[in-house]
TORVEXMI-263436 format. One record per atom (N, C-alpha, C): residue in three letters; x, y, z. Coordinates in steps of 0.1 Angstrom, whole numbers, plus 5000, padded with zeros to 4 digits. Layout:
BEGIN
alaXYZ ...
***
This chain:
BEGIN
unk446985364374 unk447085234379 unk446585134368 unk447285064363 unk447184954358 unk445684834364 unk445484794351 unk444384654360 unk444684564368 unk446084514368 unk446884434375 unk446684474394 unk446984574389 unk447084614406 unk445984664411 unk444884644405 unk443284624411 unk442884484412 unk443384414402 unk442684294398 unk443984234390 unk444784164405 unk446084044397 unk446183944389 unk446983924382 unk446283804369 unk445783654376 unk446183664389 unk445383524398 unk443983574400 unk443683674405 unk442483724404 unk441583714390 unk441883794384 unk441383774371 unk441283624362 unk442183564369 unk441483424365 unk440283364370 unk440383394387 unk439783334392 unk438183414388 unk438083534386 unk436683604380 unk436483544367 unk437583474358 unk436883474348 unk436383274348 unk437283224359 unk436283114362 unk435283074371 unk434683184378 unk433483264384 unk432683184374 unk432783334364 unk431983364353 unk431583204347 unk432383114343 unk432583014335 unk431682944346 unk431982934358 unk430782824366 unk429482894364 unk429283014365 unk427983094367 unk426983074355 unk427683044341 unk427383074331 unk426782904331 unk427282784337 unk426882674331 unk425082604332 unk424682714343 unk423382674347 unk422582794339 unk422882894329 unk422182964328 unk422383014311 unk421583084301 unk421983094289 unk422683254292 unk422183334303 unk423083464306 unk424183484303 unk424783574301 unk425983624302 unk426483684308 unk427883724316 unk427983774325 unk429083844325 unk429683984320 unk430784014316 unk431484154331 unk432684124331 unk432784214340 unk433684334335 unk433784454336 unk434584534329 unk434584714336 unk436184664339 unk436784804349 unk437484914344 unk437785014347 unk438185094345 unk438785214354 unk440285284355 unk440085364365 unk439185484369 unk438385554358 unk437985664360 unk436885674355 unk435485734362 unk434385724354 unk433685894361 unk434386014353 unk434186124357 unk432486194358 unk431786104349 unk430286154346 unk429485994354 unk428485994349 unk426885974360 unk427485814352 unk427585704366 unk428185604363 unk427185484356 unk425985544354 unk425385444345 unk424885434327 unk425285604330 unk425185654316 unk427085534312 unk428185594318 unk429485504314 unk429385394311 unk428385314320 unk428485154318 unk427385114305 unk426585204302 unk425885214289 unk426485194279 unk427385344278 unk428385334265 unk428985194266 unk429785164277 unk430485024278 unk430084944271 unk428684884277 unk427884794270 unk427384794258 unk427484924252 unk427284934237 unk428684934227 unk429984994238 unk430784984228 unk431484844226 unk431284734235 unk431984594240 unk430384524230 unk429984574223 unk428784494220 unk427984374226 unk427784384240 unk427084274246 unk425984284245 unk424784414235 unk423684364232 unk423584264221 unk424484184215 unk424284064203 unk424183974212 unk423883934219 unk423583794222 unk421983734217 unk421383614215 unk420683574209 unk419783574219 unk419683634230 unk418483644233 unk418783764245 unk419783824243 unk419883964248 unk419983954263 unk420383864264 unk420283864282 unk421783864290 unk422583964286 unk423983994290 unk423984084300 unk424884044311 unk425284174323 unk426084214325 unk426284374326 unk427684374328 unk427684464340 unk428984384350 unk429184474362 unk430884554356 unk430384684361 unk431584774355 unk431484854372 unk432884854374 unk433684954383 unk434885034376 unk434485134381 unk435385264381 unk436685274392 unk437485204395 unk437985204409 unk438785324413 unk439685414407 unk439885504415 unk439085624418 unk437885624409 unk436485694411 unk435585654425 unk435885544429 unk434985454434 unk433385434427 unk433485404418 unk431685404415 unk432085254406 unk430685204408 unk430185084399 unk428585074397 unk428285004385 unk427085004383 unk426884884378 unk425884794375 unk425284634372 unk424084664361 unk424284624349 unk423184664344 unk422884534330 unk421684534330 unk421384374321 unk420584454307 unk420584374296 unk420684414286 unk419084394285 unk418084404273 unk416784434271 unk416184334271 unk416684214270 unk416084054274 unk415684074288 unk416584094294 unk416784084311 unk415684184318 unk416284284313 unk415184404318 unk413684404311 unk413184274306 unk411784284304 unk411284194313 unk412184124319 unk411184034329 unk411784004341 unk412784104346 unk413184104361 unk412584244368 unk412084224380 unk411584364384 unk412584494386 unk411884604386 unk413184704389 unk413584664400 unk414984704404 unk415784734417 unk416384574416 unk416384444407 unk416884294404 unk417884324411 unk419084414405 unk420284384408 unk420784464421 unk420284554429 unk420384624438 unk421384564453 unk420984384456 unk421684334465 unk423084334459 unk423384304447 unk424384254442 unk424984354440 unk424984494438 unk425084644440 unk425984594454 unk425284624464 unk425584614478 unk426084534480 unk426584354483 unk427584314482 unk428784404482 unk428584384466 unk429884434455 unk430584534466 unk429784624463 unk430484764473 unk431184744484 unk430484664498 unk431084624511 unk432584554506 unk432684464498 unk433684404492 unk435384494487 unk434484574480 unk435384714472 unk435584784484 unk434684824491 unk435184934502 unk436384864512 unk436584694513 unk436984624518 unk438284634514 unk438984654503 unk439984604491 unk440284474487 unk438584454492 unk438884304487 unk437784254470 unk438184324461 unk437584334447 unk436884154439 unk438184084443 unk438083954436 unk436883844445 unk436983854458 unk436383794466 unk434883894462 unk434883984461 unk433783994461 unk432783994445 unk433484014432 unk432983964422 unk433083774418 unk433583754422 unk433383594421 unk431683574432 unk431883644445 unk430583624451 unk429383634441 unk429483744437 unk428383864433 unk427583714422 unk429283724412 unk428883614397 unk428083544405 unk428583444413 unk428083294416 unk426483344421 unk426383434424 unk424583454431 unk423883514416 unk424683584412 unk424283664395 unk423183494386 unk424583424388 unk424483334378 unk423183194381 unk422883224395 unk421883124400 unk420583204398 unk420583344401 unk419583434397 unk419283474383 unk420083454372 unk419483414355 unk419383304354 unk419683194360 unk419183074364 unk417683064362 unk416783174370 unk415483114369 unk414383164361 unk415283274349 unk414783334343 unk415083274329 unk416383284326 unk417083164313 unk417783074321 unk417282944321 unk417782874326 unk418882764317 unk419882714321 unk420882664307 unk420082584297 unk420982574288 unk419982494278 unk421682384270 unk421082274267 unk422282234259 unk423182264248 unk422482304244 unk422882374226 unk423782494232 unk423382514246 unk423782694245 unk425182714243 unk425582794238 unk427282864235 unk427282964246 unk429083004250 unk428783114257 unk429583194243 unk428683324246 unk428383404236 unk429883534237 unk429883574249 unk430683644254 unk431983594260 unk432983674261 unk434483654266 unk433983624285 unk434483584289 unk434383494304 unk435783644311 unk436483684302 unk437983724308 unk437383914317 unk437683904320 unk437784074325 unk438484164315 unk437284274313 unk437684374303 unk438184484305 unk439384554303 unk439584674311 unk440384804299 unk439984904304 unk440084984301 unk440785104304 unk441585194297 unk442385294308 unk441885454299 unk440485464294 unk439885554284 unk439385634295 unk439485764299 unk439385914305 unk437785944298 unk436585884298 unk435185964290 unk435086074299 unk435386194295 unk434686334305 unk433886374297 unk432786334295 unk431986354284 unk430986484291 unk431286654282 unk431186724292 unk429286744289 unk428886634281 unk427186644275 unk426286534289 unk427386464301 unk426986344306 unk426886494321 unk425686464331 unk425086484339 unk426486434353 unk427186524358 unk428086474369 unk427586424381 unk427886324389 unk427186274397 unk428586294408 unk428186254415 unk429286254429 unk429286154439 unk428286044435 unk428485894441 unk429685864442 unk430485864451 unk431985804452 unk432085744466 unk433085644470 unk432985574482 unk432385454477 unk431985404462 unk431085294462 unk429985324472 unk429285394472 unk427685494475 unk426885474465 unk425585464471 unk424385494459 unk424785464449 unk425085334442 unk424985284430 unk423885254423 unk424085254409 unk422485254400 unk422685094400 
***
């Protein structure tokens, strides 16, 4: 399956001008990035993700990326080393839960535009916008059709959009 027919190019606009309102009150970044299949432990995938899309260069490190797996069912939300020094554990856990009810829903777009718009008021009070600020990262949805069976990665069996990290 194609990204289109998870996420139609009206959709994907409308996530990536989510993203573009979300981003104007906050120096955060907010990247979204799907994929059909995520065979190993879905946080270790969204790791590589965010290392291979390089969203740790931002100038103050405070990038998020929500990545779904959709014919896997799994997604995970995870903020880069800025973020994670001064949000408590479990920050992103509602926005986990949304997300999922949404997905379980088939309704994907309605529910990452939600997710952004609360994401983006919630780095709001942590980096809050600044004038100068650039956005650092692509606003667009990133997708992927790469098979990682990485047979070194710990297999999980969270599927259903269940117990997400």
């Amino acid at each position: 399956m194609a990204l289109v027919d998870f996420i139609p190019s009206e959709g994907q606009r409308r996530i990536a001008d989510a993203i573009t309102a979300a981003e104007r009150h906050t120096t955060g970044e907010i990247c979204v990035h799907v994929t059909p299949r995520c065979r190993g432990n879905v946080m270790k995938r969204a790791t590589r993700t965010f290392n291979r899309l390089h969203l740790y260069t931002t100038k103050r490190r405070n990038a998020v990326l929500i990545f779904i797996a959709y014919e896997d069912r799994k997604l995970a939300i995870l903020g880069d080393a800025g973020i994670n020094q001064v949000v408590p554990a479990g920050y992103w856990d509602d926005e986990v839960e949304v997300l999922a009810r949404y997905l379980k829903a088939g309704r994907p777009v309605d529910g990452l535009c939600e997710v952004i718009a609360h994401m983006g008021e919630r780095l709001a009070e942590y980096f809050p916008g600044e004038r100068d600020d650039e956005n650092e990262l692509s606003n667009e949805v990133s997708f992927d059709d790469l098979d990682e069976d990485d047979e070194s990665v710990e297999h999980d069996h969270n599927d259903d959009y269940g117990s997400m990290e």
